[in-house]
PAMI-819592 format. One record per atom (N, C-alpha, C): chain; residue in three letters; x, y, z; residue number from 1; atom name. Coordinates in steps of 0.05 Angstrom, whole numbers, plus 32768, in hexadecimal, padded with zeros to 4 digits. Example, Ala and Ser with C-alpha at 12.3 -4.5 7.8 and 13.67 -1.06 7.14 Angstrom:
BEGIN
PT  nuba  keza  X  Y  Z  ronu  voti
PT  A  ALA  8108  7F8E  809C  1  N
PT  A  ALA  80F6  7FA6  809C  1  CA
PT  A  ALA  8108  7FBE  809C  1  C
PT  A  SER  8101  7FD3  808E  2  N
PT  A  SER  8111  7FEB  808F  2  CA
PT  A  SER  8102  8001  809D  2  C
// end
This chain:
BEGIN
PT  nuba  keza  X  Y  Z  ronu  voti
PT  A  UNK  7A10  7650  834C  1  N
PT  A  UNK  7A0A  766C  834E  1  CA
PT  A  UNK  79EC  7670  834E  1  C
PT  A  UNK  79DB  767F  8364  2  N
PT  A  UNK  79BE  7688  8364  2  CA
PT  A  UNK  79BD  7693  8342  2  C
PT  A  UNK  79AA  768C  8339  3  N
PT  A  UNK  799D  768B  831C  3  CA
PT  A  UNK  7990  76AF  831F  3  C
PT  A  UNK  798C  76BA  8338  4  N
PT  A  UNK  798B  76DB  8338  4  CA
PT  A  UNK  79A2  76E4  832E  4  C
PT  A  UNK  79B4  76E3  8339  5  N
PT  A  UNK  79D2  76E5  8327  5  CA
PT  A  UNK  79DB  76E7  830D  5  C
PT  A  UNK  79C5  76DB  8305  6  N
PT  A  UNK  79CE  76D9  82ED  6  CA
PT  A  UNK  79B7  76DF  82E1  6  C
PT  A  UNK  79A0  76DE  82DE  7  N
PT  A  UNK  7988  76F0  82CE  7  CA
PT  A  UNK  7987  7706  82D2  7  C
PT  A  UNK  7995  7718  82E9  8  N
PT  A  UNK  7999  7730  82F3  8  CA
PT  A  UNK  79AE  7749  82DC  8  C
PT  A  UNK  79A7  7740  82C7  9  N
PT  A  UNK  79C3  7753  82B6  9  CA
PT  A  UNK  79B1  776E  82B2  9  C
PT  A  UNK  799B  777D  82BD  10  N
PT  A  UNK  7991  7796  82B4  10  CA
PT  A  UNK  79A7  77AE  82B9  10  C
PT  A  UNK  79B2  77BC  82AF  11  N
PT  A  UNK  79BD  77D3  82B3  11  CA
PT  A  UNK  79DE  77C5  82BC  11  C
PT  A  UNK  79E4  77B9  82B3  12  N
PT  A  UNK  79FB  77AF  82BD  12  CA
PT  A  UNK  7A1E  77B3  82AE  12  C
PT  A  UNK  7A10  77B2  8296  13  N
PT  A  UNK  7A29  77BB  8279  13  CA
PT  A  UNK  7A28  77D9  8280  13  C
PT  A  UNK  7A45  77E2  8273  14  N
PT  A  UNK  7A50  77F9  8278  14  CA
PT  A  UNK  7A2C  7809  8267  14  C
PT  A  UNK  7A3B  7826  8263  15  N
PT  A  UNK  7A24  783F  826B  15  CA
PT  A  UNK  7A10  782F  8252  15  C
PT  A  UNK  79FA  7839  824D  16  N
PT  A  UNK  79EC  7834  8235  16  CA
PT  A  UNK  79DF  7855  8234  16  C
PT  A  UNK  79DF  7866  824C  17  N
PT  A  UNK  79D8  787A  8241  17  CA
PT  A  UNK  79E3  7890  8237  17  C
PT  A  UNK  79D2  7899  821E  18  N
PT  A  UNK  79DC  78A6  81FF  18  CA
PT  A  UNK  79EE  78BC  820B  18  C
PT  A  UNK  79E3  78D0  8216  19  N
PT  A  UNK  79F6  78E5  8221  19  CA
PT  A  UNK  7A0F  78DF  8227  19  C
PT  A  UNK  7A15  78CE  823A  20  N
PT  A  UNK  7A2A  78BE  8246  20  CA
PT  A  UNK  7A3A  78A7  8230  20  C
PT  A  UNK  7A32  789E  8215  21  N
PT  A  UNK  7A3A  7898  8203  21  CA
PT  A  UNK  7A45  78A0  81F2  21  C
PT  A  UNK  7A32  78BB  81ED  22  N
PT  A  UNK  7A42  78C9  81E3  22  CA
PT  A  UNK  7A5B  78DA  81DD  22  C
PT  A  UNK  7A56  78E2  81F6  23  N
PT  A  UNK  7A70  78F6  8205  23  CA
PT  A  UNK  7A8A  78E0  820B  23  C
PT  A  UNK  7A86  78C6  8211  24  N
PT  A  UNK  7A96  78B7  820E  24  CA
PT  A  UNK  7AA3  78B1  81FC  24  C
PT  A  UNK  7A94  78A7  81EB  25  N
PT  A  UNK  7A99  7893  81D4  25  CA
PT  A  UNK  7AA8  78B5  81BB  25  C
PT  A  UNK  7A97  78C2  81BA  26  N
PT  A  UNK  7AA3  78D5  819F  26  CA
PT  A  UNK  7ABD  78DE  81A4  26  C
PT  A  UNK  7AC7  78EC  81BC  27  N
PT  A  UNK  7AD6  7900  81B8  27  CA
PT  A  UNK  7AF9  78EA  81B6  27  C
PT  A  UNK  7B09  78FB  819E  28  N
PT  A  UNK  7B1A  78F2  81A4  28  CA
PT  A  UNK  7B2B  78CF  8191  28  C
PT  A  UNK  7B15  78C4  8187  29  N
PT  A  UNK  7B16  78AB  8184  29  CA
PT  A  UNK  7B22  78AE  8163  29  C
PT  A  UNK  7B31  78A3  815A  30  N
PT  A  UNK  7B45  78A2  8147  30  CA
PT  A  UNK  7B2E  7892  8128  30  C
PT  A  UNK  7B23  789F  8114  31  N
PT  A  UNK  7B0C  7893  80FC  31  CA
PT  A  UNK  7B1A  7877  80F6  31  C
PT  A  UNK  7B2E  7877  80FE  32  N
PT  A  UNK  7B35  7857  80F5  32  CA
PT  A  UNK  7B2A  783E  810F  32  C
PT  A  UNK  7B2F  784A  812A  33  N
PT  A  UNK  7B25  7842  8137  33  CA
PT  A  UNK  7B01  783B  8134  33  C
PT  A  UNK  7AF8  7847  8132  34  N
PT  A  UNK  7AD8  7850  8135  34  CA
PT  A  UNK  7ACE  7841  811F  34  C
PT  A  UNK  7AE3  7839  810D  35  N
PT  A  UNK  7AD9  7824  80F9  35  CA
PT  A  UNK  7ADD  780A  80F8  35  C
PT  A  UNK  7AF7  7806  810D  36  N
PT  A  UNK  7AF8  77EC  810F  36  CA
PT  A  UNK  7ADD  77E5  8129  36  C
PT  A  UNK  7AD8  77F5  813A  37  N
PT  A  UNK  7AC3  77F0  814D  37  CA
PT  A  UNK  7AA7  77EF  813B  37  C
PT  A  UNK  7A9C  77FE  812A  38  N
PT  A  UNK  7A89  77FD  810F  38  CA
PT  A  UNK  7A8A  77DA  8108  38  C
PT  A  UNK  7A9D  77D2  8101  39  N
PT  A  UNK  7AAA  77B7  80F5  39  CA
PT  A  UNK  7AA0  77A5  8108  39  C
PT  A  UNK  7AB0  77AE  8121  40  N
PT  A  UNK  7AA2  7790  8131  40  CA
PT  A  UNK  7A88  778D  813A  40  C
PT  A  UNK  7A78  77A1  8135  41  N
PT  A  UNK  7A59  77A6  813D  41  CA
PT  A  UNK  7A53  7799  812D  41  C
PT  A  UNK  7A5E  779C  8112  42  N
PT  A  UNK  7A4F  778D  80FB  42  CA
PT  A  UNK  7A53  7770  80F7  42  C
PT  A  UNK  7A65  7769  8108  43  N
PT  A  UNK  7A6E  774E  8103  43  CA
PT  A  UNK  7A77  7741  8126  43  C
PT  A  UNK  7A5B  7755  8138  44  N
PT  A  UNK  7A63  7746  8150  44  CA
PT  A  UNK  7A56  772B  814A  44  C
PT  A  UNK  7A47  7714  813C  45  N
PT  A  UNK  7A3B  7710  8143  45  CA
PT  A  UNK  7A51  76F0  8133  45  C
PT  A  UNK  7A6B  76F5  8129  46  N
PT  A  UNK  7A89  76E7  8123  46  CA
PT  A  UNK  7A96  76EE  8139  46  C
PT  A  UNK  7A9F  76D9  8151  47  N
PT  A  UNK  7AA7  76E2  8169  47  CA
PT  A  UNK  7AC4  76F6  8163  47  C
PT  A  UNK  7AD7  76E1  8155  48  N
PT  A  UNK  7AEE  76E0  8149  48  CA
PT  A  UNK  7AF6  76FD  8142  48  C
PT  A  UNK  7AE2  7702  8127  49  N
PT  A  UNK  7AE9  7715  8120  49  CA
PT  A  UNK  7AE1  772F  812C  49  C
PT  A  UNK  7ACA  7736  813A  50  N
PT  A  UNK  7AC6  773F  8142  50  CA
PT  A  UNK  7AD9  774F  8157  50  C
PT  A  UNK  7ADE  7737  8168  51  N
PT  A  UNK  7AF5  7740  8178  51  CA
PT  A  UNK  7B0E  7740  816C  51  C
PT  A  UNK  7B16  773E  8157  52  N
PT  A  UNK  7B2C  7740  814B  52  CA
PT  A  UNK  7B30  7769  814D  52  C
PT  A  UNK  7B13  776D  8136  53  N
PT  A  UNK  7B10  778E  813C  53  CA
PT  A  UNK  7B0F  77A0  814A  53  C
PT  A  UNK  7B11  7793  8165  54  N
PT  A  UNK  7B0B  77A4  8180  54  CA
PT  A  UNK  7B21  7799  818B  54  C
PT  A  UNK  7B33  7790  8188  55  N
PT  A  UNK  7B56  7790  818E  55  CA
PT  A  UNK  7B59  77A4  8180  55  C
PT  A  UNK  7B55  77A0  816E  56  N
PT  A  UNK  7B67  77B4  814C  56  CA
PT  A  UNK  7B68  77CF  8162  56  C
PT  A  UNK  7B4C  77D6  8162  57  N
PT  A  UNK  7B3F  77F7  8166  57  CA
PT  A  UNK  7B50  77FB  817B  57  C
PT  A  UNK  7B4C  77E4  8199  58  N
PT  A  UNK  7B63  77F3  81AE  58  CA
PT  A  UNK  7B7E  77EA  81A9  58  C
PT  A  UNK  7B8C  77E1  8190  59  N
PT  A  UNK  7B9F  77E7  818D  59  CA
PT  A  UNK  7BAE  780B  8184  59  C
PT  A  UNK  7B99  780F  817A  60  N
PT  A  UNK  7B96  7837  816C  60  CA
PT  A  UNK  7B89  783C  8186  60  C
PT  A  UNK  7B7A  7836  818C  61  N
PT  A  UNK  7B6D  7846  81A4  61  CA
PT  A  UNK  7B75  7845  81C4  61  C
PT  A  UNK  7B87  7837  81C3  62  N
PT  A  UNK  7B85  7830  81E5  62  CA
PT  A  UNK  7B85  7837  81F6  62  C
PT  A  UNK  7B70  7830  8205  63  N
PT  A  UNK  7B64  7846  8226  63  CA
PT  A  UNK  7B52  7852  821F  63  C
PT  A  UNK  7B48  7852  81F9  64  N
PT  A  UNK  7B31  7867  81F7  64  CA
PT  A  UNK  7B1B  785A  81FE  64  C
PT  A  UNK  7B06  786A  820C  65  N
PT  A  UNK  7AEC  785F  821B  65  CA
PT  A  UNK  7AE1  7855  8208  65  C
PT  A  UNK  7ADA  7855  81F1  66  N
PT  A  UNK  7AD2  784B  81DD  66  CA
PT  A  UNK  7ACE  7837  81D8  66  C
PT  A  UNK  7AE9  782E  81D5  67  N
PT  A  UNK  7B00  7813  81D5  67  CA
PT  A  UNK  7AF4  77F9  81EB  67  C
PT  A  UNK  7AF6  780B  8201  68  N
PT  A  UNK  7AF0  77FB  821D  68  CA
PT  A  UNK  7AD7  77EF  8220  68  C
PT  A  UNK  7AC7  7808  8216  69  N
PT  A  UNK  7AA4  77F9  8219  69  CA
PT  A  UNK  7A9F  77ED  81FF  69  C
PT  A  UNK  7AA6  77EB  81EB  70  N
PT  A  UNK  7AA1  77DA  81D5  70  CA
PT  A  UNK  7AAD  77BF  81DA  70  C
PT  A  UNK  7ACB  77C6  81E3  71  N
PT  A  UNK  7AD8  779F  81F5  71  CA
PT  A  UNK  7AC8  7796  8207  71  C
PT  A  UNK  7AC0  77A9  8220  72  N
PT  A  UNK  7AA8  77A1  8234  72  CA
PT  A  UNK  7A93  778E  822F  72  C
PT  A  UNK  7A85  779E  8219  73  N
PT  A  UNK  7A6F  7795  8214  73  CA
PT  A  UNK  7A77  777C  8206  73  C
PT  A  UNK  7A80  777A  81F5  74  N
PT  A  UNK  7A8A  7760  81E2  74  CA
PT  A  UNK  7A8F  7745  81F5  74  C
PT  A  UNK  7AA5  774F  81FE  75  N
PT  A  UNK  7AA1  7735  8216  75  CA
PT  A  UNK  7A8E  7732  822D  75  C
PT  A  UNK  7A88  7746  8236  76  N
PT  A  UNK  7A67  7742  8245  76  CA
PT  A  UNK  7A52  772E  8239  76  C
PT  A  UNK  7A4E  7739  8227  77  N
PT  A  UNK  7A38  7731  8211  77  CA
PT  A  UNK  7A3F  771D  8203  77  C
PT  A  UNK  7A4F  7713  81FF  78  N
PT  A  UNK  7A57  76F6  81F4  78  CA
PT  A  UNK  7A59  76E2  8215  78  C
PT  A  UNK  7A58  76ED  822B  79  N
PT  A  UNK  7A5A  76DC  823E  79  CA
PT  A  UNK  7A79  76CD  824B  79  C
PT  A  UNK  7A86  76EC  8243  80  N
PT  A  UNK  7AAA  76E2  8243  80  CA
PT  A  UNK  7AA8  76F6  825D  80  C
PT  A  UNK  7AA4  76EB  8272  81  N
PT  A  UNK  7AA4  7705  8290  81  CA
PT  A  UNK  7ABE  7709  829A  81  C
PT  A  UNK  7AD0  76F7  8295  82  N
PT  A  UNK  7AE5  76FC  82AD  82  CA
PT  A  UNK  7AF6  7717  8291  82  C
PT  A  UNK  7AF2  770B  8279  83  N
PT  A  UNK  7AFD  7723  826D  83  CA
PT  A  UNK  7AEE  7739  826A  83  C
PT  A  UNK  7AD2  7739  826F  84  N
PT  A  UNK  7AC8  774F  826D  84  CA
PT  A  UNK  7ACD  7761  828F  84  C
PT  A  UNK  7AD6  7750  82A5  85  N
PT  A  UNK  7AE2  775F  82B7  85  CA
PT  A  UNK  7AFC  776F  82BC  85  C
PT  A  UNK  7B05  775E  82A2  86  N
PT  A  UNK  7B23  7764  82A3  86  CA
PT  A  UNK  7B1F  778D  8292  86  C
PT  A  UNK  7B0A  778A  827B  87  N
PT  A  UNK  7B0D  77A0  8270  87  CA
PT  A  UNK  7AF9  77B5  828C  87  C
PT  A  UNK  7AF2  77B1  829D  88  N
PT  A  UNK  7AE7  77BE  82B1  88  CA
PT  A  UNK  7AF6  77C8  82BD  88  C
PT  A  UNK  7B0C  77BC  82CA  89  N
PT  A  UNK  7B24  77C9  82D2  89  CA
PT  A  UNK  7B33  77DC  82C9  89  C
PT  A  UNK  7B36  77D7  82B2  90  N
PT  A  UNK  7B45  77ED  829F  90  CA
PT  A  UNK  7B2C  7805  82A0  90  C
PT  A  UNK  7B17  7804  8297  91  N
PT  A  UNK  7B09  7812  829C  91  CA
PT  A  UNK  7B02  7825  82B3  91  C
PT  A  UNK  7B04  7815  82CD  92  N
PT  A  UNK  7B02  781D  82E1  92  CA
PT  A  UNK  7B1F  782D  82E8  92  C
PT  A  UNK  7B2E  7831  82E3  93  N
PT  A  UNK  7B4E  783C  82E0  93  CA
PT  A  UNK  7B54  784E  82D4  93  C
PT  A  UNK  7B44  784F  82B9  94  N
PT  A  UNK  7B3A  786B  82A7  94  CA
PT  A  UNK  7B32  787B  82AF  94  C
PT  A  UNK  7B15  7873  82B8  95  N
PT  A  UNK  7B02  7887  82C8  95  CA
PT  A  UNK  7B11  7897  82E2  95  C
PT  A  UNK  7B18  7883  82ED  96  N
PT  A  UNK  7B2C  788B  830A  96  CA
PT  A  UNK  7B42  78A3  82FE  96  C
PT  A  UNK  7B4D  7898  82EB  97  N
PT  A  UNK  7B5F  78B6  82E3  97  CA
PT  A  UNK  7B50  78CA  82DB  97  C
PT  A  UNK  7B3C  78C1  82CA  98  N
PT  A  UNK  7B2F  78DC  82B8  98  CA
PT  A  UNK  7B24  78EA  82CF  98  C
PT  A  UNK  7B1F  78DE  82E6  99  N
PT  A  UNK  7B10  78F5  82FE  99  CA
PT  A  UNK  7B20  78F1  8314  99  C
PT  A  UNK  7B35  78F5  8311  100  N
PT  A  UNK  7B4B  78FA  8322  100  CA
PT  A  UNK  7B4C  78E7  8336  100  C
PT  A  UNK  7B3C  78D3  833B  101  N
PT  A  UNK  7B31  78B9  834B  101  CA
PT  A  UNK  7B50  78AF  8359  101  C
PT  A  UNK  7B52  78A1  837E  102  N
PT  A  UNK  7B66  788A  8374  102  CA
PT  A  UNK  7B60  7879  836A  102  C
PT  A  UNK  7B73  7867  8364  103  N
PT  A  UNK  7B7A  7848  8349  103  CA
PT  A  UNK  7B64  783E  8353  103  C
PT  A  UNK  7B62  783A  8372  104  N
PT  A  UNK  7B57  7826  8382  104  CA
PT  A  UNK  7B37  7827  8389  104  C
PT  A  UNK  7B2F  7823  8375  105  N
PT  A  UNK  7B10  7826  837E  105  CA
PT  A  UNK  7B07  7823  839E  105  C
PT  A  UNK  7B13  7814  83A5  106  N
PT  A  UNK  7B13  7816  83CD  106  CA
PT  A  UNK  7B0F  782D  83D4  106  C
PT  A  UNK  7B1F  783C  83C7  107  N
PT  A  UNK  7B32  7857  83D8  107  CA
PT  A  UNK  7B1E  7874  83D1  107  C
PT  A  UNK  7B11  7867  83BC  108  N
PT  A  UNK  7AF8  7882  83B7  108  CA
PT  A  UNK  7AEB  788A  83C3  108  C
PT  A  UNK  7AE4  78A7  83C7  109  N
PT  A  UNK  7ACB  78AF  83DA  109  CA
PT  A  UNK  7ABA  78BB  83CE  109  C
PT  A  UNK  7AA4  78BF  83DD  110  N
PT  A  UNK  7A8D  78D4  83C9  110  CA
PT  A  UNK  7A92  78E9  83C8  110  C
PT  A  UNK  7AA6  78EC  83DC  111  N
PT  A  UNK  7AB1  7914  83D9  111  CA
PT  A  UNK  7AC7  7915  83C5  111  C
PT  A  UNK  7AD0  7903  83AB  112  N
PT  A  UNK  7AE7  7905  839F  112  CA
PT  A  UNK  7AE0  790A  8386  112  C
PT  A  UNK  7ACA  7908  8381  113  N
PT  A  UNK  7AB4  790F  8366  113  CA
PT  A  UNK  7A9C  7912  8369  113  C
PT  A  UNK  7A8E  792B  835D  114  N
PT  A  UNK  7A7B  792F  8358  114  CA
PT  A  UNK  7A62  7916  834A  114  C
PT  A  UNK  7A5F  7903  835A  115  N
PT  A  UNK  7A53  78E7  8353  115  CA
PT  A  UNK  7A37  78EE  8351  115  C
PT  A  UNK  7A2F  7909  8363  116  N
PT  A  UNK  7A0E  7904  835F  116  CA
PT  A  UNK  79FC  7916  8349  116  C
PT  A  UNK  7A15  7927  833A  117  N
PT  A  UNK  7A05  7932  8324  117  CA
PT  A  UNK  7A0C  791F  8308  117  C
PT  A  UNK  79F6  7917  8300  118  N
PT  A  UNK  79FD  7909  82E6  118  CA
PT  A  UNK  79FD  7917  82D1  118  C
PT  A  UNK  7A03  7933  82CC  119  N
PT  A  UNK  7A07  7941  82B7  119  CA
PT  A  UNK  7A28  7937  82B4  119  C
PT  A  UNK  7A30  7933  82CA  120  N
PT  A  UNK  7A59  792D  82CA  120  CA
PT  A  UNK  7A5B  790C  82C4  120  C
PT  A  UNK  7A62  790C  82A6  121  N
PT  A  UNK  7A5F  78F3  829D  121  CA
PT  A  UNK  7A79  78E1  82A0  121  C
PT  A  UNK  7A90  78E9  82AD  122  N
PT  A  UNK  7AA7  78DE  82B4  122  CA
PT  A  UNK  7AA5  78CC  82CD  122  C
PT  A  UNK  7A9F  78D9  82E4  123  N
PT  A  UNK  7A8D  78D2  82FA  123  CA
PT  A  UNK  7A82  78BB  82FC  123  C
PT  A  UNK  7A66  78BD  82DE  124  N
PT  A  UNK  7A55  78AE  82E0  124  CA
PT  A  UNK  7A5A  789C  82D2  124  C
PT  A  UNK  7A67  789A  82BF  125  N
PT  A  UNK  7A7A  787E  82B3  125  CA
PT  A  UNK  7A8D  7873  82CD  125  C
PT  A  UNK  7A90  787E  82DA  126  N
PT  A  UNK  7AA0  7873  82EF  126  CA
PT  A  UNK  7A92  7865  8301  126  C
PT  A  UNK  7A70  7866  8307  127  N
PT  A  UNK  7A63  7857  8317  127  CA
PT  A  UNK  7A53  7849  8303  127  C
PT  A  UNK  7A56  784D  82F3  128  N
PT  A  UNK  7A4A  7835  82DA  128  CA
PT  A  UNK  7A61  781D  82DA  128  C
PT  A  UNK  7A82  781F  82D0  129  N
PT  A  UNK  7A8C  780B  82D1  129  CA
PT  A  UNK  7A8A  7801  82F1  129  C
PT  A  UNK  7A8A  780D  8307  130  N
PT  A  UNK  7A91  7805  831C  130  CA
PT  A  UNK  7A74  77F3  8326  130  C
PT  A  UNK  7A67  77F9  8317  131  N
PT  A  UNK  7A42  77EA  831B  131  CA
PT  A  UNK  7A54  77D1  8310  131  C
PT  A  UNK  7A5C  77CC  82F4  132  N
PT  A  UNK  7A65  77B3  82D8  132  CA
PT  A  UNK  7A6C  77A8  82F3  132  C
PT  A  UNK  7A86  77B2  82FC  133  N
PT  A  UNK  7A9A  77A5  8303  133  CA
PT  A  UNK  7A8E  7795  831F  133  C
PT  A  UNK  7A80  779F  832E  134  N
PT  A  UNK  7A73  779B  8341  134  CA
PT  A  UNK  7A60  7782  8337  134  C
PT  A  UNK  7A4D  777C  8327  135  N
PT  A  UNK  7A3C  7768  8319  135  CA
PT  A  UNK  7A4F  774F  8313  135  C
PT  A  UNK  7A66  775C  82FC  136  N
PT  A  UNK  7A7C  7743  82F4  136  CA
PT  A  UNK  7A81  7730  8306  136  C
PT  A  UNK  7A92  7737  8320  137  N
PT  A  UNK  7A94  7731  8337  137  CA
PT  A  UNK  7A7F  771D  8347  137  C
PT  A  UNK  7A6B  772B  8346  138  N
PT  A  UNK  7A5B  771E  834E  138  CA
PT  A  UNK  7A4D  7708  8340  138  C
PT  A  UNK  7A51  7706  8325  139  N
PT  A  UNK  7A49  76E4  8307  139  CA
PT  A  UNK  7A60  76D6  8313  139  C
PT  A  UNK  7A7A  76E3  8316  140  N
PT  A  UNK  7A8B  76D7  831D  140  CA
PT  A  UNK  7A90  76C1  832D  140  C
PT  A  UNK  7A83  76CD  8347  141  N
PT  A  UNK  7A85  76B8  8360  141  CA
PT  A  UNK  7A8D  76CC  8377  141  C
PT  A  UNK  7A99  76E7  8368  142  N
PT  A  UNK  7AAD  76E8  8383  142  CA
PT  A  UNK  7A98  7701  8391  142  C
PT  A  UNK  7A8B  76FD  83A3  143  N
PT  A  UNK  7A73  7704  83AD  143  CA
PT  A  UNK  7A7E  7718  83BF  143  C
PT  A  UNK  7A91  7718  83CB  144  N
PT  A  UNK  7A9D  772C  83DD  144  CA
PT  A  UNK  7AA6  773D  83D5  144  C
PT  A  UNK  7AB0  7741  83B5  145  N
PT  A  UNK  7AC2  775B  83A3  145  CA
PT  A  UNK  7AAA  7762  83A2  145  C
PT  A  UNK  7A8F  7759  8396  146  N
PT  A  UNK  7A81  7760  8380  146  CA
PT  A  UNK  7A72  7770  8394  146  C
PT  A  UNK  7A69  7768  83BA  147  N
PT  A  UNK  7A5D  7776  83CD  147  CA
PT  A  UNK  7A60  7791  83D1  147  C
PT  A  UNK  7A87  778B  83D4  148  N
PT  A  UNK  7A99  77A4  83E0  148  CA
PT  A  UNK  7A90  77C0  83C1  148  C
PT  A  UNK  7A96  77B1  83AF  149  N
PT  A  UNK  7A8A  77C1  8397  149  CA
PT  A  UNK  7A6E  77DA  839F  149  C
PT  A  UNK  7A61  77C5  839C  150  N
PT  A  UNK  7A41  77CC  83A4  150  CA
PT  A  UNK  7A3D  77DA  83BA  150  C
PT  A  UNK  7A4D  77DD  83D0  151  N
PT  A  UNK  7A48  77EB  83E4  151  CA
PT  A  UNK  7A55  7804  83DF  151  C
PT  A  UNK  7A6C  7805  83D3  152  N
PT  A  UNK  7A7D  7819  83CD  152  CA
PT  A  UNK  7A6D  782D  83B7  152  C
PT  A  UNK  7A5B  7821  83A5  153  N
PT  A  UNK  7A42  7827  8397  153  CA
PT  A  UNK  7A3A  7840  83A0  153  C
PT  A  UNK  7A2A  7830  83B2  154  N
PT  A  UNK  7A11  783F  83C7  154  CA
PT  A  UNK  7A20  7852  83D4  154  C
PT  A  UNK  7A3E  784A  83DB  155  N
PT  A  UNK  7A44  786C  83EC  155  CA
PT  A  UNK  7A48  787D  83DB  155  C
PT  A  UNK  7A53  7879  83C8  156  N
PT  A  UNK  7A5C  788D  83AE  156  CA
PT  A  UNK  7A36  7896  83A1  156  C
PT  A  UNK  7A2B  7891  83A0  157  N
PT  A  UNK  7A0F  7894  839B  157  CA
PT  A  UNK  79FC  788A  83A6  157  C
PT  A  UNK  79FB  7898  83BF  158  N
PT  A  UNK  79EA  7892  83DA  158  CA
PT  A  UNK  79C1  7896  83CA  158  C
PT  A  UNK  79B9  78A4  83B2  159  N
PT  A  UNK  79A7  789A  83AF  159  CA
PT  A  UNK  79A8  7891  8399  159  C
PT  A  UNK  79B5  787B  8393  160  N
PT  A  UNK  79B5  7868  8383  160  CA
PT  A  UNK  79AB  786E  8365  160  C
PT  A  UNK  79AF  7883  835F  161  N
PT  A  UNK  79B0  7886  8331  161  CA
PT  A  UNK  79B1  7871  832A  161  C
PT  A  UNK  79CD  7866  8335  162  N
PT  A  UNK  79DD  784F  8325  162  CA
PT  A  UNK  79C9  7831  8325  162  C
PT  A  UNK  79AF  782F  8332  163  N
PT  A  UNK  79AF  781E  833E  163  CA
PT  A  UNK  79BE  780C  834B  163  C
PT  A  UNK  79D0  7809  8357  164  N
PT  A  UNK  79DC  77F1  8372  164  CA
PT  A  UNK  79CD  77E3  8376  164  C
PT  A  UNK  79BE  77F5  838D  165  N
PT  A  UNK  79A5  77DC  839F  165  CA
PT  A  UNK  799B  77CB  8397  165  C
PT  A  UNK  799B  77C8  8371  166  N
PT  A  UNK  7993  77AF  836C  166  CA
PT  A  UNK  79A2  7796  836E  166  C
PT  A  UNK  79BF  779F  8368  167  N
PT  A  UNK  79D9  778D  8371  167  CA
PT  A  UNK  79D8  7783  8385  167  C
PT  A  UNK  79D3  7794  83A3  168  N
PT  A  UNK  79CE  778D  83BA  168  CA
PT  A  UNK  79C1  777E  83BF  168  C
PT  A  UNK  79A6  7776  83B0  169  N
PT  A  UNK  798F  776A  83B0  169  CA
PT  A  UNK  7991  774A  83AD  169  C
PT  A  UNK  79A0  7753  8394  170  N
PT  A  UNK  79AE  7734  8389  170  CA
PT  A  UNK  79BE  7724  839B  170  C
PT  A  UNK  79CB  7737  83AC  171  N
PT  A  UNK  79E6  7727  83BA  171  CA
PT  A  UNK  79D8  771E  83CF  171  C
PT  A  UNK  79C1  772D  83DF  172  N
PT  A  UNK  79B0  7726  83F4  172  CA
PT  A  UNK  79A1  7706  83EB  172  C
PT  A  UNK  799F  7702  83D7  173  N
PT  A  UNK  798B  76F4  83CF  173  CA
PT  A  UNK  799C  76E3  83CB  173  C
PT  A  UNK  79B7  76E0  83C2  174  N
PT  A  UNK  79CD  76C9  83BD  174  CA
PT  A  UNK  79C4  76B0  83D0  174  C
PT  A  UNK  79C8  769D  83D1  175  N
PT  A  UNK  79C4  7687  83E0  175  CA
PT  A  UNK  79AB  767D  83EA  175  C
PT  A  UNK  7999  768E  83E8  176  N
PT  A  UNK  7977  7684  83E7  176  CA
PT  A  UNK  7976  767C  83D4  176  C
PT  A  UNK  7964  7664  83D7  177  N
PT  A  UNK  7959  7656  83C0  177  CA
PT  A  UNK  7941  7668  83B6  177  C
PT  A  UNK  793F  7667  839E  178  N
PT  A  UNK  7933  7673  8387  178  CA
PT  A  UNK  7912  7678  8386  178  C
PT  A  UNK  7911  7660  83A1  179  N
PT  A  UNK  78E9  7659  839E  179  CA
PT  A  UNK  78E8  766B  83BD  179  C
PT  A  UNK  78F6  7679  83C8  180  N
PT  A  UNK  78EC  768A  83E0  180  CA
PT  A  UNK  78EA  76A0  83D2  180  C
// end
């Protein structure tokens, strides 16, 4: 795998911004949950247990966005991708319901949500996992999901918030050697 591929993780994990965290992560989420997620922050650093606590939570929580980006990240960030794609999906299936989306990320258009105001944080969690899932894909190997991803990006956010074009960049660059 081109070594761009893989130094390339800027902006790549689900949202990090606060607004969009927030509105996510608070509403809704069960104090028992929110503590077992508390728990494994404190003890991400015990794979085991850590992830023991973030089963627990989406066992009380399940489907809550919360849930999703704390599993995300966990396996992202420990370097577990194919499961951190797997919680992308689910993610990406969330979002798709919560904004009335089809299942099929294929099947989305830019006329099916309001994608280019980022005050609509449903939306924009929706081109944040669809950025993850697009990157994953692409650590992966499978260069053609992770493209179709990335292009589907750019039409859903033709001036690029989300940054894409850096994805694009990466995939362009796949197969050159590193010293051009």
């Amino acid at each position: 795998m081109n070594s761009s591929l893989k130094q390339d993780n800027r902006q790549t994990s689900l949202p990090e911004d606060p607004l969009l965290a927030g509105a996510l992560l608070g509403a809704g989420l069960p104090m028992e949950a929110e503590e077992l997620l508390q728990k494994a922050s404190a003890f991400y650093h015990l794979n085991d247990i850590a992830e023991k606590h973030l089963l627990e939570a989406q066992s009380i929580a399940p489907g809550h966005a919360a849930v999703l980006i704390g599993l995300y990240r966990f396996y992202f960030y420990k370097g577990r991708l194919a499961e951190a794609l797997e919680i992308a999906r689910v993610c990406l299936l969330k979002a798709a319901a919560d904004c009335e989306l089809p299942a099929d990320w294929h099947l989305v258009s830019a006329h099916d949500a309001n994608f280019s105001d980022f005050e609509k944080t449903v939306p924009r969690f929706y081109l944040f996992t669809l950025k993850g899932y697009a990157y994953l894909q692409m650590r992966l190997g499978n260069l053609e999901e992770g493209l179709l991803a990335v292009l589907k990006l750019l039409e859903l956010d033709p001036l690029d918030k989300i940054g894409a074009k850096v994805l694009l960049e990466v995939l362009q660059r796949t197969g050159q050697d590193d010293y051009d």
